[in-house]
matplotlib code that plots the C-alpha trace (Angstrom):
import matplotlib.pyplot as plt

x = [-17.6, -17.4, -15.9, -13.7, -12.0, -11.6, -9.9, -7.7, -7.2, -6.3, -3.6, -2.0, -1.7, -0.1, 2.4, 3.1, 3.8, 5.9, 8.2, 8.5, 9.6, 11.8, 13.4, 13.9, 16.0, 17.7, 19.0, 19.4, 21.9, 24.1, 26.8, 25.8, 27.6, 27.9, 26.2, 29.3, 32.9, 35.8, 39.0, 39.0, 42.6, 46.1, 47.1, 46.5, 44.9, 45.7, 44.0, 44.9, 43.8, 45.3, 46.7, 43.0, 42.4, 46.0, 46.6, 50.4, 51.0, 54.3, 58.0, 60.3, 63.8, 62.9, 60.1, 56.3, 53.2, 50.2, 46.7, 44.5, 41.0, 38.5, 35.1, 33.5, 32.2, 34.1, 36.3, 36.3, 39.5, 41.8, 46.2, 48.2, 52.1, 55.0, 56.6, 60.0, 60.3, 64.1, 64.4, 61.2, 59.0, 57.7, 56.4, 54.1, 50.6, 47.2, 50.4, 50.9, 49.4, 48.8, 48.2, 47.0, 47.2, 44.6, 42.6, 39.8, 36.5, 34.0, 30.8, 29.5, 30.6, 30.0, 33.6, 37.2, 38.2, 41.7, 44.1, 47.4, 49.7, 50.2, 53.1, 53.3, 54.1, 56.0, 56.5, 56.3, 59.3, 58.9, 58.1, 59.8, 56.9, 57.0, 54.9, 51.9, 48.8, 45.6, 42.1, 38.2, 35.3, 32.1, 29.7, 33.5, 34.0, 32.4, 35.0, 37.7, 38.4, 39.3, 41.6, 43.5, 43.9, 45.2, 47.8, 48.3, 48.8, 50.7, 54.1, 56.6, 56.0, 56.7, 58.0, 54.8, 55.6, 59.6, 58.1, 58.0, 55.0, 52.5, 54.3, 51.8, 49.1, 51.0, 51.0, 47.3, 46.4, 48.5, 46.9, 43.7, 43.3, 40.5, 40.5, 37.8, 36.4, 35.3, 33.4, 32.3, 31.0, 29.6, 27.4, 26.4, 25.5, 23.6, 21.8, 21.0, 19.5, 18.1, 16.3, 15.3, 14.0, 11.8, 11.0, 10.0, 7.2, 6.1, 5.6, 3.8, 1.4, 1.0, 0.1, -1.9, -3.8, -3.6, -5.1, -8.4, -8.5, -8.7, -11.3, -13.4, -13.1, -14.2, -17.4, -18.4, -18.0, -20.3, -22.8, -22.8, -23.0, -26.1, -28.2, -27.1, -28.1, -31.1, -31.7, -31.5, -33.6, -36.4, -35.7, -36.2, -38.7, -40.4, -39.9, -41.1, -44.2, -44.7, -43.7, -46.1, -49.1, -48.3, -48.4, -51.7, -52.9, -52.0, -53.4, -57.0, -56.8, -55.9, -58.5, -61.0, -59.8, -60.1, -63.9, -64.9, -63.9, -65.4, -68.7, -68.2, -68.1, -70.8, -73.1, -71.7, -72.4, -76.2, -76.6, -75.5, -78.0, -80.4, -79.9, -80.3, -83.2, -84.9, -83.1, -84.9, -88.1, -88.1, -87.1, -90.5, -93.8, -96.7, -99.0, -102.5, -104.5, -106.9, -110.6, -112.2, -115.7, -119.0, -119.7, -123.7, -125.2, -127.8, -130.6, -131.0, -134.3, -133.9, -133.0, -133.7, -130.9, -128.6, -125.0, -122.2, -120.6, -117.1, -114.9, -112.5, -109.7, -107.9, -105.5, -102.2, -101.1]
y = [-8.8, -11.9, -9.5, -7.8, -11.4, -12.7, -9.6, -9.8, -13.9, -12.6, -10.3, -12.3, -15.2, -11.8, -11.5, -15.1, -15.1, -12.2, -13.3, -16.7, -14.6, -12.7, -15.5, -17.6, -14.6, -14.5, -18.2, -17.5, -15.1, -17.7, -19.4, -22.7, -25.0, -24.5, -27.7, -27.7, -25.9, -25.8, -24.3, -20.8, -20.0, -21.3, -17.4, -17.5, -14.8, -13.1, -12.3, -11.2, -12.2, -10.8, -12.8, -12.8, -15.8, -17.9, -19.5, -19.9, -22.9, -22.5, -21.7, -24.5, -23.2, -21.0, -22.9, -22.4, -24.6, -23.0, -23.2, -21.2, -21.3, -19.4, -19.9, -16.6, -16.6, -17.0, -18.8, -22.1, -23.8, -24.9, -24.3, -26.1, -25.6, -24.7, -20.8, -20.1, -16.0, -16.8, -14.8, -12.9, -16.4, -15.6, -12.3, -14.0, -13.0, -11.0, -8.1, -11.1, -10.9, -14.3, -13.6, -17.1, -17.9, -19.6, -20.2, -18.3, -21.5, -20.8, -21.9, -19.3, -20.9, -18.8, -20.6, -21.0, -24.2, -23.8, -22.6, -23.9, -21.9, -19.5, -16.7, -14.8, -11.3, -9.9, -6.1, -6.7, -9.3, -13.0, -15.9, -19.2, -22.2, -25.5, -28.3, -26.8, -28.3, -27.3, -28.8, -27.4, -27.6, -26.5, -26.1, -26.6, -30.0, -31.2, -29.2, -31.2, -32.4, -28.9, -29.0, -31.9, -30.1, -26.5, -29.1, -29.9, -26.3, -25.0, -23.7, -25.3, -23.9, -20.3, -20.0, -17.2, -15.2, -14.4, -14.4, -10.1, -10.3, -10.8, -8.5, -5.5, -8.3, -9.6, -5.8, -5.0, -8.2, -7.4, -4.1, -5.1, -7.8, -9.1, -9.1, -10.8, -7.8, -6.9, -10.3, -9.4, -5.6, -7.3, -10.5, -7.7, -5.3, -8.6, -8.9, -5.6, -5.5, -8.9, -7.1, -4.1, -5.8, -8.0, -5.0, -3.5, -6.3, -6.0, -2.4, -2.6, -5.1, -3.5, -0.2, -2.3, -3.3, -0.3, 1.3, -1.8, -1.3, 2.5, 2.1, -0.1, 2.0, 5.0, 3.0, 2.1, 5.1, 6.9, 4.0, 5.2, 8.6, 7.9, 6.2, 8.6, 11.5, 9.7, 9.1, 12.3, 13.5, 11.2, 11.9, 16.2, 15.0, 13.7, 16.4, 18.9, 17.1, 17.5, 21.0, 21.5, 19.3, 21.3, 24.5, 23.2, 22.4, 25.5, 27.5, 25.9, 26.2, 29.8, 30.6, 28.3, 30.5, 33.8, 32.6, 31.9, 35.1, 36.7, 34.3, 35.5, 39.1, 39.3, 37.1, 39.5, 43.0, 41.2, 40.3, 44.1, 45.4, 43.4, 44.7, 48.0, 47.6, 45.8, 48.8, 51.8, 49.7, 50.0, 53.6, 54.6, 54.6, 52.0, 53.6, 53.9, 51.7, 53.9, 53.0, 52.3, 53.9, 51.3, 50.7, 51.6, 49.3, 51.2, 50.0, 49.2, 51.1, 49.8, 46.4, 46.0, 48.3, 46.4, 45.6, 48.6, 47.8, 47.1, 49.8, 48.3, 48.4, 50.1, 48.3, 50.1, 50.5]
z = [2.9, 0.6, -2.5, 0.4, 1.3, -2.5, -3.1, -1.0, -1.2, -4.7, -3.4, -1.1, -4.1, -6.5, -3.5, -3.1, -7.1, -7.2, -3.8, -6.1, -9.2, -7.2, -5.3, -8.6, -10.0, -7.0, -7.4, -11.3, -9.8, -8.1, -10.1, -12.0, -13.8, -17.5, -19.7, -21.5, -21.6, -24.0, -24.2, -25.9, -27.3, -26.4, -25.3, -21.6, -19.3, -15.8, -13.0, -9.3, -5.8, -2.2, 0.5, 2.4, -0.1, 1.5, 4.6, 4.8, 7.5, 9.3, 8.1, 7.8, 6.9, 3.7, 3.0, 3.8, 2.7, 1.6, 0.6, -1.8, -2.0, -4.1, -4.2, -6.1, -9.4, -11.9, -10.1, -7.7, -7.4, -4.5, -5.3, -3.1, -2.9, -1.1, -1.0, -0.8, -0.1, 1.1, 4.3, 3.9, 4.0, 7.6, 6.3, 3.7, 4.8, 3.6, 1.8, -0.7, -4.3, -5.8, -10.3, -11.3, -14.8, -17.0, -20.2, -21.2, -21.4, -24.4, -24.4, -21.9, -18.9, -15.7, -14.4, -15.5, -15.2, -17.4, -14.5, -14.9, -13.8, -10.3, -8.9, -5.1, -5.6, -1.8, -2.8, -6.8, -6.2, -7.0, -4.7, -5.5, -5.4, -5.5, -5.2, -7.0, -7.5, -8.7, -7.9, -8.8, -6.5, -6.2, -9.7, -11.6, -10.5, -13.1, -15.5, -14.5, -17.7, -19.0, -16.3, -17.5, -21.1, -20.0, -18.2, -21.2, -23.7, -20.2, -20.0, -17.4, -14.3, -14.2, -17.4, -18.6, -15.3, -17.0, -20.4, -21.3, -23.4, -21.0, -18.5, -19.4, -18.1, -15.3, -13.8, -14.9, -12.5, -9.9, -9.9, -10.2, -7.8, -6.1, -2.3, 0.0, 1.4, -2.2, -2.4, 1.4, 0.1, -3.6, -1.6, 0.7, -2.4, -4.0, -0.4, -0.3, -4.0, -3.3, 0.6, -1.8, -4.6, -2.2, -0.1, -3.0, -4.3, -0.2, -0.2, -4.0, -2.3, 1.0, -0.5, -3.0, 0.4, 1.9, -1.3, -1.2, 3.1, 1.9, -0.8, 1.5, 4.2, 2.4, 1.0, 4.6, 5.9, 2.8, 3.2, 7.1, 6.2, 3.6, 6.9, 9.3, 7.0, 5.6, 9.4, 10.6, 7.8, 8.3, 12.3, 11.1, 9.3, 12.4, 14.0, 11.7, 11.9, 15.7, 15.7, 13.3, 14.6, 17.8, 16.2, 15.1, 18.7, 19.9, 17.4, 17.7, 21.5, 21.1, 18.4, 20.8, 23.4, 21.9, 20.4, 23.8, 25.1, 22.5, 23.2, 27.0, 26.1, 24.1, 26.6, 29.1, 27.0, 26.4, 29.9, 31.1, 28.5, 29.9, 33.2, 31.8, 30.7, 33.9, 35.8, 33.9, 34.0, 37.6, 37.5, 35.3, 36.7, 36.4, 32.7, 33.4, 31.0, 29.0, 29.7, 26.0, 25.7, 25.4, 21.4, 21.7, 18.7, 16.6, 15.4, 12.1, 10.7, 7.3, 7.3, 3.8, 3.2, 0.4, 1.4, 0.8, -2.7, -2.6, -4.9, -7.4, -8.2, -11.2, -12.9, -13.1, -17.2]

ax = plt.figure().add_subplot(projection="3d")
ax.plot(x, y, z, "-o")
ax.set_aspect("equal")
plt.show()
């Protein structure tokens, strides 16, 4: 019982482990800030984002404030500004692509903190903005330096949207924009790897216990087996020996049995020959007793007779 409760002391400790383990990749997982980021290259880069990440406030003439705010790896920023869609400004909503422009950070930064530049698509045409401002938050606060120099190496505002060498770019964003319910689907693809992984390391240790409770089980129930068959042999065993001691008992007693019948008969056979004989004694008739004739002594005239020799005896060869 002792070996039964280390083990699985021991277990419980492995699964404590490997939840940690787990959990620690988990958190690896999550954005961090970089220890250090630099500027890459003076060429900037594109990338899109749907109107699910904008809330417009209201219209005022032509005009129509709005904020952006992103908060998915690689990106955590906040763009403030003012759109002007001309009479179409009420219709800005969730059908607006935002492209943000930016430099590329080195260093392996899991954040780009070089924005510097932003343009509303409304049906592929052009939103006027003004006002813009740009702001990090989150682990790229602590960026905001790099900030300051892609202000710096930027254009005038949206002087790279109009320029035709980063058109092919400005389309591949716009068609390849990122919309919140792709984070929504990706954090609840990460949960669900993250659920799996960890349902994983709890089924591995379950049938690990399963497996032990198994194996102990089995070794009880042979140990019960062993005494209930060495009991039930020792119990035939017992058994045996009455039947047989029994066997014995009745045997003598019948062999008693059959010598005293035997003794019986024979004293019965001896006492009917008896009474035979008694029976044809009575039958027969008294014998007369024979009278014996009177020895007459003679006289011995010569009494100097010598005494008759006695004959002897040949010897046989």
């Amino acid at each position: 019982m002792k070996k039964k409760i280390f083990f699985l002391s021991l277990i419980i400790v492995l699964a404590t482990s490997v939840y940690a383990q787990a959990q620690k990749k988990v958190v690896a997982s999550k954005p961090a800030a970089a220890k250090s980021a630099a500027l890459e290259a003076k060429e900037p880069s594109f990338a899109g984002f749907t109107g699910s990440f904008i809330k417009f406030g209201p219209v005022s003439g032509n005009e129509r404030p709005f904020t952006m705010t992103v908060e998915y790896s690689p990106w955590f920023f906040e763009i403030k500004g003012t759109a002007n869609a001309d009479y179409l400004t009420p219709d800005l909503g969730d059908d607006v692509i935002a492209v943000l422009a930016y430099y590329k950070v080195a260093n392996g930064a899991n954040y780009q903190p070089g924005l510097f530049d932003l343009m509303l698509y409304l049906d592929d045409d052009a939103v006027k903005i003004t006002n813009l401002s740009f702001a990090l938050i989150g682990p790229a606060v602590a960026s905001s330096a790099i900030l300051a120099q892609a202000k710096t190496w930027n254009f005038a505002q949206g002087q790279v949207f109009r320029m035709s060498k980063y058109e092919s770019a400005i389309l591949t964003a716009q068609a390849t924009y990122l919309d919140k319910s792709h984070i929504a689907r990706e954090a609840a693809a990460a949960k669900k790897r993250e659920a799996d992984s960890i349902a994983r390391v709890e089924k591995r240790i379950k049938d690990s216990i399963a497996k032990e409770n198994k194996k102990v089980r089995d070794s009880i129930a042979k140990e019960e087996k062993r005494v209930k068959d060495s009991v039930a042999k020792e119990e035939k065993k017992r058994r045996d020996s009455i039947a047989a001691h029994r066997k014995y008992v009745r045997d003598s007693m019948e062999q008693e049995e059959e010598s005293r019948k035997k003794a019986a008969a024979a004293t019965k056979k001896k006492k009917k020959r008896a009474a035979a004989i008694e029976d044809d004694e009575e039958e027969q008739p008294p014998r007369q007793k024979k009278r014996r004739k009177p020895v007459i002594e003679e006289e011995d005239d010569d009494d100097d007779a010598p005494p008759p020799v006695a004959k002897k005896k040949k010897r046989r060869k």
